[in-house]
C-alpha positions, 0 to 999 in steps of 0.5 A, a space after each residue: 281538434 283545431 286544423 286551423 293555421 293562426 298568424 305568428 301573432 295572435 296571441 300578442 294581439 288577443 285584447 283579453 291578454 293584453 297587460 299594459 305598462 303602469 305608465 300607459 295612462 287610462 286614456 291610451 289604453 282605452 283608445 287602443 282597446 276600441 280602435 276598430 269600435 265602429 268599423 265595417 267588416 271587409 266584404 272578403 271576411 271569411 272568404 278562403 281560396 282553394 288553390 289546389 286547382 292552380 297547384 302548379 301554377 302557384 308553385 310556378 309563381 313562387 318560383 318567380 318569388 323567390 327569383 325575382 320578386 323577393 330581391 327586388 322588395 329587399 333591394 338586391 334587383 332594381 325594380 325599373 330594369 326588373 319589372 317587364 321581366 317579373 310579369 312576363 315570367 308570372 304570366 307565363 307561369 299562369 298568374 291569368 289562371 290563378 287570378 281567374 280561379 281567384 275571381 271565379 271562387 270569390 265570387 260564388 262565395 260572395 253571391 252565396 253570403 253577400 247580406 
């Protein structure tokens, strides 16, 4: 039994399935199937944070989220009048604790798999 979440998209973007368009040449679809040929696995790869130690302080941010932070990115809240408040609000609502756990996780997880 699979417990693990998959993005929306990941079935769009499994190579093994794609089918391309007869009038996509040979040429484009080879670039595009090997992009990545040759690229290096981001150190954070595998990496998972556990934030049930910052439970309250995750649904706190989210709070600020939802009030601030997603109005400003569709341009409902201006960002220069918005953004002392915006911080303010998410370290009081503990984002130095949640970054410091986030740290604290990702570097024993690091130290552990690091080659």
């Amino acid at each position: 039994m699979v417990t693990d979440s998959f993005f929306d998209e990941w079935f769009m973007q499994a190579m093994e399935y794609s089918i391309y368009d007869k009038a996509i040449s040979e040429e484009a679809i080879k670039a595009y199937e090997t992009n990545d040929n040759g690229s290096l696995l981001s150190k954070t790869a595998g990496f998972s944070f556990d934030s049930a130690p910052v439970a309250a302080e995750l649904a706190m941010m989210t709070a600020v989220w939802t009030e601030l932070i997603e109005p400003m990115t569709l341009g409902l809240l201006d960002y220069d009048e918005n953004y002392d408040k915006m911080m303010q609000q998410l370290k009081k609502a503990g984002l130095d604790k949640y970054m410091e756990e986030y740290q604290k996780q990702y570097s024993e997880w690091y130290a552990q798999n690091k080659k």
